[in-house]
N, C-alpha and C positions, 0 to 999 in steps of 0.2 A: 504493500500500500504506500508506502514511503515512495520507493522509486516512482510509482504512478504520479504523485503529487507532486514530484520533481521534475519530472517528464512533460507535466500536463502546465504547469506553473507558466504564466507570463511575464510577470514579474516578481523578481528573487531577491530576498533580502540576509544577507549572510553577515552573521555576527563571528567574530573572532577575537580570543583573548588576551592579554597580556602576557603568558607564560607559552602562546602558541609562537608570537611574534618576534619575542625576545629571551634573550638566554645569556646571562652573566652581559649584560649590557650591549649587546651587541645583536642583531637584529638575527633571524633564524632564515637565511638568504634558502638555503635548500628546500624547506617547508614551504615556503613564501614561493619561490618556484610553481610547487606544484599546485597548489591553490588556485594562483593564476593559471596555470590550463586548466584547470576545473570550470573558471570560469569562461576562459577562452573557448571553452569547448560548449559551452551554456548561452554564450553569447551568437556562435557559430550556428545554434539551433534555431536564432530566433528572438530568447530570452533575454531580458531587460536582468540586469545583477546592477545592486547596490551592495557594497561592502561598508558594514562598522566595525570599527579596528579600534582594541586600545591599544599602546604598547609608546606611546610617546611618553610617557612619565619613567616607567622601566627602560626606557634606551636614554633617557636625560639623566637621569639621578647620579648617574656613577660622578659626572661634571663638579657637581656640588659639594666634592670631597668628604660625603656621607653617603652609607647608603641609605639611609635613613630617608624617607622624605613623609613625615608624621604632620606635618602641621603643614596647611591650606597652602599657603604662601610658599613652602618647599616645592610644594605639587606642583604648583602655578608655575613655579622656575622652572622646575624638571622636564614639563610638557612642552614649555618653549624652546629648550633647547632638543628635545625629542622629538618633535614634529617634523621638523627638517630632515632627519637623518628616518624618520619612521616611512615617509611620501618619498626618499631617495631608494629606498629599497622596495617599495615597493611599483616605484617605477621601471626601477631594475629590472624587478621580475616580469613585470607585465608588456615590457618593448619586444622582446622575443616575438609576442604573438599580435606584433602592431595596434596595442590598446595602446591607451595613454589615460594615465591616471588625473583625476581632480578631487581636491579635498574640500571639504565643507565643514563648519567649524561650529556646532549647533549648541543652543542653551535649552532649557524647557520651554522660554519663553517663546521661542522660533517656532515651535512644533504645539504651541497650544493658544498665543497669541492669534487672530485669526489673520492681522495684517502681514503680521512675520510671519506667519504658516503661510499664505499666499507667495511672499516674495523668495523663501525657504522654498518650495514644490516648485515654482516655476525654474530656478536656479537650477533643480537638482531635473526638472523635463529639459532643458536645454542641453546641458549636457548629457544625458542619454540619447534624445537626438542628434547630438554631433558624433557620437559612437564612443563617449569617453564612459571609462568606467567611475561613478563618482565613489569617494573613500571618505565617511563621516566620522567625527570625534565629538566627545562630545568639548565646549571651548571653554578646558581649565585655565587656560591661562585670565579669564575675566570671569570666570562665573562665584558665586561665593557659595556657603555653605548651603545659606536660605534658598539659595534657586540652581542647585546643581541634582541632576539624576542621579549620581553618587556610582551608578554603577549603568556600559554600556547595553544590556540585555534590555533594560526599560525603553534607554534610545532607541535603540534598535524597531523595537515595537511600535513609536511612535513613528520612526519613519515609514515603516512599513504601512500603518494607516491615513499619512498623509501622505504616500505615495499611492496608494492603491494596489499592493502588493498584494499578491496569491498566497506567498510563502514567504514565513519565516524560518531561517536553519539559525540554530545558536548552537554553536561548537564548543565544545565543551571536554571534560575531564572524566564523564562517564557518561554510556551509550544511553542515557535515558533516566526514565524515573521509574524506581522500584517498590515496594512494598513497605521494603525496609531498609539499613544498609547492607546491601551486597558483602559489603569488607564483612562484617563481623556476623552476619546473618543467614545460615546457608539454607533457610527455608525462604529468602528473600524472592520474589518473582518479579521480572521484567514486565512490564505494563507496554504491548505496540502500541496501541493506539485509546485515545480519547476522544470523545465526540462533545466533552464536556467537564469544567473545573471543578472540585467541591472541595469544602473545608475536610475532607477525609482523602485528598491528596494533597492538601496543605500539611499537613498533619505528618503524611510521608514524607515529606521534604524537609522537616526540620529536625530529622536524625541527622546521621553522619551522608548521608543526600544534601545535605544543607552547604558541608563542606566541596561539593560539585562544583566546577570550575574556578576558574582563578582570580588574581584580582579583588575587586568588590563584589565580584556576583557570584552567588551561588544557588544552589536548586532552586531556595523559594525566590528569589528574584526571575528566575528563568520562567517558574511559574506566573509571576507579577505580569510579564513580559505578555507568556503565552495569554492571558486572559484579554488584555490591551490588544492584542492581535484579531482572536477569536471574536472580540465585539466588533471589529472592524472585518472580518470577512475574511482574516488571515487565517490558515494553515500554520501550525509550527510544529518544525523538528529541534527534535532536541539528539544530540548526539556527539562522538568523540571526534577530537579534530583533531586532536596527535598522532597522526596516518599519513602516511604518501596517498595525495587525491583523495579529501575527504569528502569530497561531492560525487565524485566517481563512486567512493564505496558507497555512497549512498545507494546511487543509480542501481548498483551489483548486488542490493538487498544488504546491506550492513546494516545491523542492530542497533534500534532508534527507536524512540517513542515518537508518535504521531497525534498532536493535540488537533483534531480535524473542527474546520470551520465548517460554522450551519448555513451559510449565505454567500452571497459573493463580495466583494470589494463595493462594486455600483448598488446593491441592494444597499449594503449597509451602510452608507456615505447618503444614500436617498432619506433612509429611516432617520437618523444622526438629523439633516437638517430639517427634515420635516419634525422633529421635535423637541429641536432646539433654537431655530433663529426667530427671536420674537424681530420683527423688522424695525429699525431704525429711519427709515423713509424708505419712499417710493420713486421707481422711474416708469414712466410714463410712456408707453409705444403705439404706433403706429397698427393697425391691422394688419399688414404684411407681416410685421415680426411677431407679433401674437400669433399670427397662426406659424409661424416657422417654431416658433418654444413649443407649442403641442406639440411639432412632429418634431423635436429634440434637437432641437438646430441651439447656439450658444446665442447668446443675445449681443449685436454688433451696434455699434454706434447710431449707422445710418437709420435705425427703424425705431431710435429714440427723439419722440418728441417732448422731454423737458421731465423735470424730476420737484419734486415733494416733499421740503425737510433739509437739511442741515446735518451731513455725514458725511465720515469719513472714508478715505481707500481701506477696505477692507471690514466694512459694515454690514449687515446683514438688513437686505431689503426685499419689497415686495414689487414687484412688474404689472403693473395695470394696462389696460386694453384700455381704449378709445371706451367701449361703454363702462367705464369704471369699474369691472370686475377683475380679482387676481386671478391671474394666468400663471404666474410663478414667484417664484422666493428663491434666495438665492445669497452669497456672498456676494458682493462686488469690490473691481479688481481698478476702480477708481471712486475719488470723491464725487461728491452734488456738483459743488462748481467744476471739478473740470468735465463730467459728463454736459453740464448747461454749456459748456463751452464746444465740447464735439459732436452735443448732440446734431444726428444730420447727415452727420457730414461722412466720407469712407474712409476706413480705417487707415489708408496710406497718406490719411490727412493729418493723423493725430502729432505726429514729432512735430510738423510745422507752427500748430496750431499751440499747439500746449511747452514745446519747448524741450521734452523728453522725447523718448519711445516709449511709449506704452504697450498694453496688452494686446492684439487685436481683439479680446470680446472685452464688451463690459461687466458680462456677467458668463464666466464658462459654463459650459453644460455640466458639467463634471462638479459643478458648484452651486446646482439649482435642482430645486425640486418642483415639479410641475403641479401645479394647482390642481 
């Protein structure tokens, strides 16, 4: 079932840890290798891959003339000096197979703000679009203790939901989650697959399972992870990444638990704003574009006739037709005034008009739920 859900995946979200990446300071160039044809090979089918990597704070520390890096401000040093050297090997590994890596440097705020989520997903669409593979961290070097994830599996998750990911893989230090612990438990059983989280695999995870992967995270954060996923239409595996081609083993039936989503990515990104965005103001369209939103078309400038209120890029609004009924709701991916200012007009107008580039929709489909 694993390899199905890998096979079948459109877009992939692959977590990796600090003790995969790095090894006595110094980055694990051979593992790193193979990885990259993992994804090489994933890319090659079709598949959109998103990599989160920690391992910049463990390739910086040694610098500090401690290995110690215990308090905030060590961490924050250690990961600016380890970042450089984390994205140089891993671009090492990935030239081979003509990728090219790009990093993205994410807070909570990015991935749950709805402005920075917007400008956060577009960044990270453009670059899959150009063919690059993007490589997310989360950004110790500025975030504090009050607004840090604390550990990459949660990120991980969150991208996978604002990206619309199929699958999550979180690579780990043991094939999955058990009953009990494996190490000292030999009536422990391996768990493949889930359709569903309860406090009675909670429960399993904070034995020596808790101790599972490395770093900050461990099994119940994996589980933290998979549930954030799972509400978002995400798949997660959970499984060992200490292997030559741990996505290949996958592919080859290698032992892994399967936490299976009930929905898809588009269902639950529907459900999510349909019963969350109370609206902030209205824009206002044309009959052409209300009937183009029915049939799922994104909402474009030209078929805006004038807007309702006083909001911001990244607001959550309601789209009215000529006879005053909502037709849609949705995020929007500009303010009141600069819509009042493009409204009309076609998209290849907007840089001149406004001074930037903008989006071409005002409102994406992928960002609106239809009335």
């Amino acid at each position: 079932m694993t390899a199905d859900a890998l096979a079948h995946a459109r877009r992939i979200v692959v977590k990796t840890g600090s003790a995969l990446i790095a090894e006595d300071g110094h980055p694990r160039h051979a593992w790193l290798e193979k990885l990259a044809a993992d994804i090489a090979a994933c890319r090659a089918r079709g598949q959109d891959v998103i990599l989160v990597s920690s391992g910049a704070v463990a390739l910086g520390r040694a610098e500090l003339g401690s290995a110690g890096t215990a308090r905030l401000d060590q961490k924050q040093a250690a990961a600016s000096i380890g970042q450089p050297r984390l994205m140089a090997a891993l671009a090492a590994a990935f030239a081979p197979h003509g990728l090219t890596v790009g990093q993205a440097l994410l807070t909570p705020t990015d991935t749950e703000i709805r402005r920075r989520w917007l400008n956060a997903r577009a960044t990270l669409e453009t670059l899959l679009e150009a063919g690059v593979v993007p490589v997310i961290n989360e950004n110790d070097t500025v975030a504090t203790e009050e607004i840090r994830y604390g550990d990459n599996d949660r990120l991980a998750a969150r991208v996978a939901q604002m990206m619309g990911a199929d699958l999550l893989v979180l690579l780990s230090d043991i094939d999955g989650l058990y009953t009990a612990d494996p190490r000292s438990n030999p009536d422990a059983t391996h768990i493949d697959v889930l359709d569903a989280l309860t406090p009675e695999h909670d429960a399993m995870a904070t034995g020596a399972n808790a101790s599972a992967g490395v770093g900050s995270g461990g099994m119940v954060t994996k589980l933290a992870a998979a549930r954030i996923a799972h509400a978002a239409g995400c798949s997660t595996v959970i499984t060992i990444g200490n292997r030559e081609h741990p996505l290949l083993a996958l592919s080859e039936g290698a032992r892994a638990t399967l936490i299976r989503a009930n929905t898809t990515p588009a269902r639950a990104r529907e459900a999510w704003l349909a019963g969350h965005l109370q609206p902030e103001g209205f824009i206002l369209v044309d009959k052409g574009a209300a009937r183009a939103l029915k049939d799922g078309a994104s909402l474009l400038a030209v078929g805006v006739t004038g807007v309702e209120g006083n909001f911001d890029k990244g607001a959550a609004v309601a789209i009215k037709a000529p006879d005053g009924n909502i037709v849609a709701r949705g995020v929007t991916a500009y303010s009141a005034a600069d819509i009042q200012r493009i409204a009309g007009r076609q998209s290849e107008e907007t840089e001149t008009i406004l001074g930037y580039r903008g989006r071409p929709a005002i409102v994406h489909r992928d960002d609106m739920v239809r009335a």
